[in-house]
Structures are given as C-alpha cells and as structure tokens.
N, C-alpha and C positions, 0 to 999 in steps of 0.2 A: 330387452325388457323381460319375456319371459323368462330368460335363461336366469337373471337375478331374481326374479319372482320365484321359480324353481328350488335354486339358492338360500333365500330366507326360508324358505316352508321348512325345505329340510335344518337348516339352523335349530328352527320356532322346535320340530318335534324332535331333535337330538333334545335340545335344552328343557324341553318338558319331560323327558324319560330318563333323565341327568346320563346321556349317554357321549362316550368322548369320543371323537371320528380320528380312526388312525390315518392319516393322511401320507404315510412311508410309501414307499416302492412297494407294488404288487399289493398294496392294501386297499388303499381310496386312489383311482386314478381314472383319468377318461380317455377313452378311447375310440374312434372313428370306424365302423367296420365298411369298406369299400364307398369312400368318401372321395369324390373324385374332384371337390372344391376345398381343398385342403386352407387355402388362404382366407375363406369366412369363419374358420373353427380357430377359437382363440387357443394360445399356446398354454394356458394356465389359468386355473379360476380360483377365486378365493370362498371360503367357506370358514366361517366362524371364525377369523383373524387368522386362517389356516393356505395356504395353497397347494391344491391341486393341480399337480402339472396332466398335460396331454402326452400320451406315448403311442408308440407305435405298436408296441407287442405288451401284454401283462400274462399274468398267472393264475390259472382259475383252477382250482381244484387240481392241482397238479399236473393242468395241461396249457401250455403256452398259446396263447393265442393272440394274431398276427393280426394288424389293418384288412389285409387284403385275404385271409384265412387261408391261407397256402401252408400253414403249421409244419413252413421247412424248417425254423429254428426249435420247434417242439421235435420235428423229426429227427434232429441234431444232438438235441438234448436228450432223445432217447438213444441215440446210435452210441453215443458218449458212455452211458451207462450201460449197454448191453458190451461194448469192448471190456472196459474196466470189470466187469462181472465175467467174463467171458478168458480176458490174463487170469484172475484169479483162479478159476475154474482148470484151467491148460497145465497150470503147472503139477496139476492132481492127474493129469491126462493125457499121457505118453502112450508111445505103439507099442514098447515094451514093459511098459509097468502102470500102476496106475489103476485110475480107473475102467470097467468095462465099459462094451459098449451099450446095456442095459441101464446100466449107472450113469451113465455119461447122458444119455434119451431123458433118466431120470431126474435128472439135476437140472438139464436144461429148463422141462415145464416147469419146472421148481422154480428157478431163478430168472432165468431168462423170459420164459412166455410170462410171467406174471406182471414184469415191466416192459414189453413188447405190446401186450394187448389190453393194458390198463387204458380204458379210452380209446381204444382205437376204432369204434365206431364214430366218432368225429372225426379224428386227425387221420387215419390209414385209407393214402389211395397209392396210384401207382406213379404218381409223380414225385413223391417224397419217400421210394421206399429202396432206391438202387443200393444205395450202401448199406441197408440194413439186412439186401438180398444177399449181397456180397460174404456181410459178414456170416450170417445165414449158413452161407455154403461152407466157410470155409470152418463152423463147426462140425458141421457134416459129414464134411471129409475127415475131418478129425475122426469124430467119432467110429467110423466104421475103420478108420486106419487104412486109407487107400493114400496111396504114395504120386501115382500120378493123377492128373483131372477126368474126373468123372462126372457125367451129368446127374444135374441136379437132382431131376427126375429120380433115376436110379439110385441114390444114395436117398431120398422120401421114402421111397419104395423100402429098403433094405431097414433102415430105420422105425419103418412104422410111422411116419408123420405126413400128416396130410402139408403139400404146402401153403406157406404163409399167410397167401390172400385168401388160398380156402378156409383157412381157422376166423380169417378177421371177418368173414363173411360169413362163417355159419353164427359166429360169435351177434353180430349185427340182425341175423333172421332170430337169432333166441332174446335180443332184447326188444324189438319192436312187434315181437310175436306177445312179450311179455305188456308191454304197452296198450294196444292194439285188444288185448281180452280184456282190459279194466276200465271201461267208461271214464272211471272216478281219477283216474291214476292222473298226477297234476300234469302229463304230460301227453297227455291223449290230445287235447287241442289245441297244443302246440302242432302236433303230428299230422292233424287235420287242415290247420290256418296253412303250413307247407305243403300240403300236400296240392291246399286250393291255390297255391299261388305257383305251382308247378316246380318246386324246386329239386333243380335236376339229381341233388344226391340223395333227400326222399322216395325222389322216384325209382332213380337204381336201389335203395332198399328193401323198398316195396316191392320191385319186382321177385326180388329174389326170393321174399316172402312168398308170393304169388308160386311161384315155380317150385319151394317146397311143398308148400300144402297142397299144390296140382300132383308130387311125387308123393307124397305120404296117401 
C-alpha cells in the first residue's frame, strides 16, 4: 500500500512539472543497501506505465555501488582503468629511453591518482585495495628502474610518494575537516546522524581528524 502510494505521488509530481523519468540502466533504479529479507522486496515496480527493475549494484556519480557496499566491483572497475592508463603510459617508459623518473612521478598524479582517489573516501579500505597495491608497485618499480624486487616502502621513499592509504586518508581528514567547519554545508548532518548512530567508517574518519588536529 505505501509503496504504490509512494508510486503515484511521484507520478502526480513528474506529471505536474511535465517531467519525463528515465527509467534505463543506472538512471531510475532501486536498490536494497544490506537487505538481509531479500524475498519481501519486489523485483520490479512500475511507475507511469514505466518499470523499474531492482539491482544489485548502480552508478552514482561515477562510483559503483553495491547491496552490501563492499564497492569490490567499483574497486574493479577502477583497477580496469588504472592498468589501461597505466599500458599506455609504459610504452613512453623504458629503463633505457623514455620517460624520467621525475616525469614518470609526474604523469602518474596526473593520470593515475586522479582516477585512484576520485571518491575514495567512500569506496577505499583495505579490503578492496590488494590489486591496486599490486599494481601500485609494480609502477614503482618501474619508475625508479630497479630490475629486481624491492620493497615497497623504499621505492615510496625514493619516489617521494607517500603510500596509498596515507594519500586516501589525508585525502578523507581534508574533506570532513572541510564539512565539519560549515554548519550550513548539506552535509554536516548527515555527518552527525552517523556519527550518532555510531557508524564504524565515521568513526575511523573522525578519528583521524582527531589525531590531525591533536598534531597540528
């Protein structure tokens, strides 16, 4: 009863503001986030002689998101595009010719970080990030032109690049530091209602807020 109640409203106000609802893939779609009675959510609802299927994962602002918010196939679908960007890049960047390894540092935050840590204060923890550590290193190594394995560590070091959880965590303290100073900002109580209701990835952000500005 609600759910078609819900249904017409939204109908009655598309049709009063002549507005047309895209109902395609990744446009209009519904979705369940840690729904653990899967069999009361109907598989598809109709709206304006339209249907709306149920999925598992959509597309929000260019970050995939999952039922269960594990954002492995967002993590996929960035691992996808940092290789592809990543061959491109290799073939400019050889031990004997080529790019430096200044240029090489250079191009990476260019190309690479910019689709690595688009978002990645939602989707980036360390459950979803082995292959993109992987691949990580083995620019690394590239870039400094070491023939056999060297830790990671050391090839950070040589490079100048903080590693990758440190960037996505300072990245994380500069946007809920940016939150967090604007009362007004539409997302301050959001940041509050989580924070009341104890949720654990708030809180690892918080913390680390916490632990900056105890260091500053």
């Amino acid at each position: 009863f609600y759910l078609n109640l819900a249904m017409d409203s939204i109908e009655y106000w598309t049709s009063c503001w002549r507005m047309v609802i895209n109902c395609n893939k990744n446009k209009t779609e519904i979705i369940c986030f840690n729904c653990y009675d899967h069999a009361g959510v109907p598989t598809s609802f109709n709206l304006g002689g339209k249907t709306i299927q149920l999925t598992d994962q959509t597309r929000v602002l260019g970050v995939i998101l999952d039922s269960k918010l594990t954002f492995k196939q967002h993590s996929k679908y960035v691992y996808n595009n940092l290789v592809y960007r990543w061959v491109c890049m290799s073939r400019y960047a050889n031990r004997n010719w080529g790019m430096n390894q200044v240029v090489i540092v250079r191009v990476t935050k260019t190309i690479l970080f910019s689709t690595l840590f688009y978002g990645s204060t939602i989707w980036m923890n360390n459950s979803n990030m082995s292959d993109i550590n992987k691949l990580w290193y083995r620019v690394s190594k590239a870039a400094v032109g070491a023939v056999f394995n060297v830790h990671g560590a050391i090839l950070e070091v040589i490079l100048g690049v903080p590693p990758l959880q440190t960037m996505g965590r300072v990245i994380s303290i500069k946007h809920y530091l940016k939150v967090l100073h604007d009362s007004d900002d539409i997302h301050f109580d959001f940041v509050r209602t989580q924070l009341d209701e104890m949720n654990p990835t708030v809180l690892f952000h918080l913390r680390d807020v916490q632990k900056f500005l105890i260091w500053k």
